[in-house]
Backbone bond lengths (Angstrom), bond angles and torsions (degrees), N, CA, C in turn:
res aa  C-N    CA-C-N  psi(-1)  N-CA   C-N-CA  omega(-1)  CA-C   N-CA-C  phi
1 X - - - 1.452 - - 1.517 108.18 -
2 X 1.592 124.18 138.43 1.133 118.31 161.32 1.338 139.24 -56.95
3 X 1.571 153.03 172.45 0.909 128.04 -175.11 1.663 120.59 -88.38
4 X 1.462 107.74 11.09 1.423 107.76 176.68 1.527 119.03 -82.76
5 X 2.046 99.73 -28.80 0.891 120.67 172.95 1.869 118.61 -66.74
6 X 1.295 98.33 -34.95 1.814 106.36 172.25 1.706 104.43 -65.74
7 X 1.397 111.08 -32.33 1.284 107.04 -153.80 1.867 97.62 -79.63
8 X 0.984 102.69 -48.09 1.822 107.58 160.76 0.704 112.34 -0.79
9 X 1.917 95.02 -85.45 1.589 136.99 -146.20 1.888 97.19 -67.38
10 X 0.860 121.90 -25.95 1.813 129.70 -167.57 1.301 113.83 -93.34
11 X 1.419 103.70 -49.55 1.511 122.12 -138.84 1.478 141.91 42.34
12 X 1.841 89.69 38.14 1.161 113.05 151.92 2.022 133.35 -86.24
13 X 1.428 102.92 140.21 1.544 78.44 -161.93 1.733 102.61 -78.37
14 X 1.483 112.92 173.41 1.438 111.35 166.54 1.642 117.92 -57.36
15 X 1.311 92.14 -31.57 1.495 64.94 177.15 1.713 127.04 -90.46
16 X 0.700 100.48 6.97 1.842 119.19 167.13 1.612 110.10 -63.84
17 X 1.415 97.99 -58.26 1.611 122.67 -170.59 1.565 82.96 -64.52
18 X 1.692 130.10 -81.60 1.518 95.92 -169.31 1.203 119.16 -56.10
19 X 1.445 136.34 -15.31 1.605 115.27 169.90 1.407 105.09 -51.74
20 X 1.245 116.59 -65.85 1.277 132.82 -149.28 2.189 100.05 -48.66
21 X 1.243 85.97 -36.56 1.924 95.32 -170.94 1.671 94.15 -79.69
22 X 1.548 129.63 -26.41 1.047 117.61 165.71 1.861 142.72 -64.02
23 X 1.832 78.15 -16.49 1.496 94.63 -179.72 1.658 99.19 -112.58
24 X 1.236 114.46 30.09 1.918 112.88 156.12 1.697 113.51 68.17
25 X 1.494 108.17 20.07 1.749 115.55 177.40 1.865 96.07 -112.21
26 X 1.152 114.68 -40.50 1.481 89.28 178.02 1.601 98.36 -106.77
27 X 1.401 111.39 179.60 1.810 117.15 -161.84 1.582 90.00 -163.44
28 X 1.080 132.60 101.00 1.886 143.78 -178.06 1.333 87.22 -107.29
29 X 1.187 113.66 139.58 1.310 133.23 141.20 1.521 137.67 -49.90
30 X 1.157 121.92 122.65 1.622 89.99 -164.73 2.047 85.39 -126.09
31 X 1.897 76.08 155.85 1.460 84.68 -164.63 1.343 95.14 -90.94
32 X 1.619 106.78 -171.75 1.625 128.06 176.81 1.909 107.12 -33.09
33 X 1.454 101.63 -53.01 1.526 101.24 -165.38 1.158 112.01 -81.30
34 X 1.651 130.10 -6.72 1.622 134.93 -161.66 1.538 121.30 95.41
35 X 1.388 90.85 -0.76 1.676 77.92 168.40 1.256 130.20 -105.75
36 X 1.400 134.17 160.66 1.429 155.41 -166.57 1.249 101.54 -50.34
37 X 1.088 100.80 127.69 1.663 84.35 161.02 1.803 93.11 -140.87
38 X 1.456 131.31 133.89 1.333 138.32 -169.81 1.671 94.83 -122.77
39 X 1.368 103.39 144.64 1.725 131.93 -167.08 1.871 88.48 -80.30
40 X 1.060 107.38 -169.55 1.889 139.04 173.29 1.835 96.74 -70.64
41 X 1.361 91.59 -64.20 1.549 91.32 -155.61 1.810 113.02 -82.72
42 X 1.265 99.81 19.06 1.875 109.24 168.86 0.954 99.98 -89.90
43 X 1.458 139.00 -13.64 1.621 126.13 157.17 1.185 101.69 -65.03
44 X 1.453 128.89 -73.55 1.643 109.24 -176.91 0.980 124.57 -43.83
45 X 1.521 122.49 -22.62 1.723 133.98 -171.90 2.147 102.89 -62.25
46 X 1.395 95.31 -56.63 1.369 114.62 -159.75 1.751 108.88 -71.86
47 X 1.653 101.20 -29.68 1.439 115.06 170.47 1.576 101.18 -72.29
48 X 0.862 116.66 -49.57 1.807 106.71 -165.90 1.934 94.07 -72.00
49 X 0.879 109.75 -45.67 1.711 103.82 171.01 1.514 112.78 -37.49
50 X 1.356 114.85 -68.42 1.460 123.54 173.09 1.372 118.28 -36.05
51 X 1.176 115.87 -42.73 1.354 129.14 177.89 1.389 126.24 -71.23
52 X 1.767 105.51 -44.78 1.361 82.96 167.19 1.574 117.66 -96.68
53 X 1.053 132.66 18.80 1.889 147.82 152.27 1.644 93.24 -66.37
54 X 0.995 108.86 -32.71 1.857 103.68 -165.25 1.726 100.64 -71.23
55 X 1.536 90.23 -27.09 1.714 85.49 -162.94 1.736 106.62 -98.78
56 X 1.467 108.54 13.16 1.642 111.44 161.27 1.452 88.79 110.67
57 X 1.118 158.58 13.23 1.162 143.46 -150.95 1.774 102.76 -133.89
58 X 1.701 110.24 117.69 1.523 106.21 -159.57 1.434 90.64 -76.27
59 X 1.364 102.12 -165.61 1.641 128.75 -134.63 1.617 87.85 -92.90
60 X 1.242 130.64 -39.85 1.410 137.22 -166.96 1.401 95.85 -71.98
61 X 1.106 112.41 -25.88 1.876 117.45 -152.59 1.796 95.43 -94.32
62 X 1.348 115.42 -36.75 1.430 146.82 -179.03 1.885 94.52 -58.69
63 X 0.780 112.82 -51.99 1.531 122.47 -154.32 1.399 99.34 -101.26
64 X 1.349 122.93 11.47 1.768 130.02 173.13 1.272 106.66 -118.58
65 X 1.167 118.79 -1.33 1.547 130.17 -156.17 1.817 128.30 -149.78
66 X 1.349 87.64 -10.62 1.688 100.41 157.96 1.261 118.48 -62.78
67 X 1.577 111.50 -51.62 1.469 102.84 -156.79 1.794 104.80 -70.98
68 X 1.451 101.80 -40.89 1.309 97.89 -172.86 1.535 108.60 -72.16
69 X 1.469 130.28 -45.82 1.418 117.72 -169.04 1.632 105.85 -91.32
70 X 1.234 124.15 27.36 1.703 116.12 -167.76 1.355 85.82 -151.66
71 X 1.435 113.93 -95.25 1.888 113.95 -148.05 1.219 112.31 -65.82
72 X 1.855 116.54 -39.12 1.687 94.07 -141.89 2.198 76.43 -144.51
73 X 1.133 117.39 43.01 2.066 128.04 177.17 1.629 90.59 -28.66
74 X 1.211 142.20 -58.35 1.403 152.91 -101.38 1.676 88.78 -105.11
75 X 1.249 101.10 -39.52 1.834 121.88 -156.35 1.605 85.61 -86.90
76 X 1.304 130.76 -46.25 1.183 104.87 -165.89 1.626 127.29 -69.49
77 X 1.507 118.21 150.37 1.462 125.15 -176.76 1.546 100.85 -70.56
78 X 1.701 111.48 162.10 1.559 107.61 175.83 1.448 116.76 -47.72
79 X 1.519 100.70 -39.13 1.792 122.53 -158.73 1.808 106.13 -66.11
80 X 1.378 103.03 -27.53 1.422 120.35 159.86 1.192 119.50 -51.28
81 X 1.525 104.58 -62.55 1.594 90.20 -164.08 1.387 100.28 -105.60
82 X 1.502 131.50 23.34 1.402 125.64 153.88 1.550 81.33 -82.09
83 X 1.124 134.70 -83.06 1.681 113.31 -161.23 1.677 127.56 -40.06
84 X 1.410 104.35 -2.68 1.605 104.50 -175.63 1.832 103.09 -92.26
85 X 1.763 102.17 -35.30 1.015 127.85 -171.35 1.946 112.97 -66.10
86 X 1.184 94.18 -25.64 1.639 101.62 -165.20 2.044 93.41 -99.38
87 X 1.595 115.72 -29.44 1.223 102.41 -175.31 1.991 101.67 -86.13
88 X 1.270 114.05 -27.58 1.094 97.90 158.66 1.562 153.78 -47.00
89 X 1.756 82.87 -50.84 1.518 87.43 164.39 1.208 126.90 -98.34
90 X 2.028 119.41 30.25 1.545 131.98 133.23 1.244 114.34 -45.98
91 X 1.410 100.22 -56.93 1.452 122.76 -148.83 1.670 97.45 -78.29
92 X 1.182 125.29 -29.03 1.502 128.49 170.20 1.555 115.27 -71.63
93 X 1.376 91.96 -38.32 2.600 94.53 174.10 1.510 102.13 -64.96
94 X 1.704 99.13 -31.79 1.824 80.15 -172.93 1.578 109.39 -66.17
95 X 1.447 104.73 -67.97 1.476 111.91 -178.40 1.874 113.55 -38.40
96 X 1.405 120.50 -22.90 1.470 112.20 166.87 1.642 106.17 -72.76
97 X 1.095 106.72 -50.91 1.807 109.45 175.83 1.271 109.59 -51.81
98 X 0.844 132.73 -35.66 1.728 146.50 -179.83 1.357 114.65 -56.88
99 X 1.499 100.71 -56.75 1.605 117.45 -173.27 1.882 108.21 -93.90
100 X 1.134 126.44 -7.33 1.254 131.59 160.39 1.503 96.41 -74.89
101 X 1.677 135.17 -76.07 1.450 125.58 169.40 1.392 121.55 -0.39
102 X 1.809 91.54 -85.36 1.614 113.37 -176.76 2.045 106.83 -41.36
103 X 1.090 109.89 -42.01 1.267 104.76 -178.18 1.568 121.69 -75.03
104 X 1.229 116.22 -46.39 1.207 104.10 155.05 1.620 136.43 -32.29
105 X 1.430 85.46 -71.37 1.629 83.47 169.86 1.138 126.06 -49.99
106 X 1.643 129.35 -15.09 1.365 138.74 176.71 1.367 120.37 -53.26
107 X 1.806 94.80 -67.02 1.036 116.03 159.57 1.316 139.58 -53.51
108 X 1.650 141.88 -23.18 1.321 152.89 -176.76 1.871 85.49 -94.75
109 X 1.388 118.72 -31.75 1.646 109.34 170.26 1.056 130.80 -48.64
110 X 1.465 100.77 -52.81 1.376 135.03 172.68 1.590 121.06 -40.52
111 X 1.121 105.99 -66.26 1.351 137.95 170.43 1.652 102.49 -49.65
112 X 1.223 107.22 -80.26 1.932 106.70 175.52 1.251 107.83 -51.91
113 X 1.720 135.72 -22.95 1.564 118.13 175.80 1.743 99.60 -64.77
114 X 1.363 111.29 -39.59 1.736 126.20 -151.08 1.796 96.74 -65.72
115 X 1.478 108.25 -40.92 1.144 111.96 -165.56 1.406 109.87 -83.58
116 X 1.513 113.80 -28.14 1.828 121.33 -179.24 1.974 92.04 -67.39
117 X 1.128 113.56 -45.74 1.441 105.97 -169.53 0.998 124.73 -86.99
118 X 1.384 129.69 4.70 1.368 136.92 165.28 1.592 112.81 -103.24
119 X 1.876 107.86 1.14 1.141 96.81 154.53 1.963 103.72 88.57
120 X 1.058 111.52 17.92 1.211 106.01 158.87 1.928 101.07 -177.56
């Protein structure tokens, strides 16, 4: 399928899809004239991409971590997915540090709305 046809099928745009082939997670075939041509299972490819972008995790990080947590779990060595396992749960301290922040500031908001409306 061409990539207008992937882009449909996803609702990812083309130009995503060539990012995405620029950063070494998708791989199209290209025909005689240069164009794309993408298999069946680059929809599942491009969906599991989305997914893990959905879950905060950039595109480099996406493309270290497909094969083992998406396409091919079975193939990976322990040492694999202790390394998938240890950048994950980086990626989980930040987002707690993140959301401790955000709350604070909620709260000291909170507080300065309480105090603007009571007028002192």
């Amino acid at each position: 399928m061409r990539i207008s046809d992937l882009s449909k099928l996803t609702g990812a745009s083309p130009r995503m899809l060539r990012h995405y082939e620029n950063a070494g997670v998708l791989t199209p075939h290209r025909d005689p004239n240069g164009y794309r041509h993408y298999r069946e299972e680059d929809v599942k490819t491009v969906s599991d991409i989305r997914c893990l972008l959905a879950s905060g995790l950039s595109l480099s990080e996406a493309a270290v971590l497909i094969h083992i947590a998406c396409t091919a779990p079975q193939s990976a060595t322990d040492d694999d997915r202790a390394d998938v396992l240890s950048q994950l749960d980086e990626r989980t301290r930040q987002l707690d540090a993140g959301i401790e922040r955000l709350l604070f500031e909620k709260a000291n908001l909170l507080k300065l709305r309480a105090d603007v409306a009571a007028g002192g």
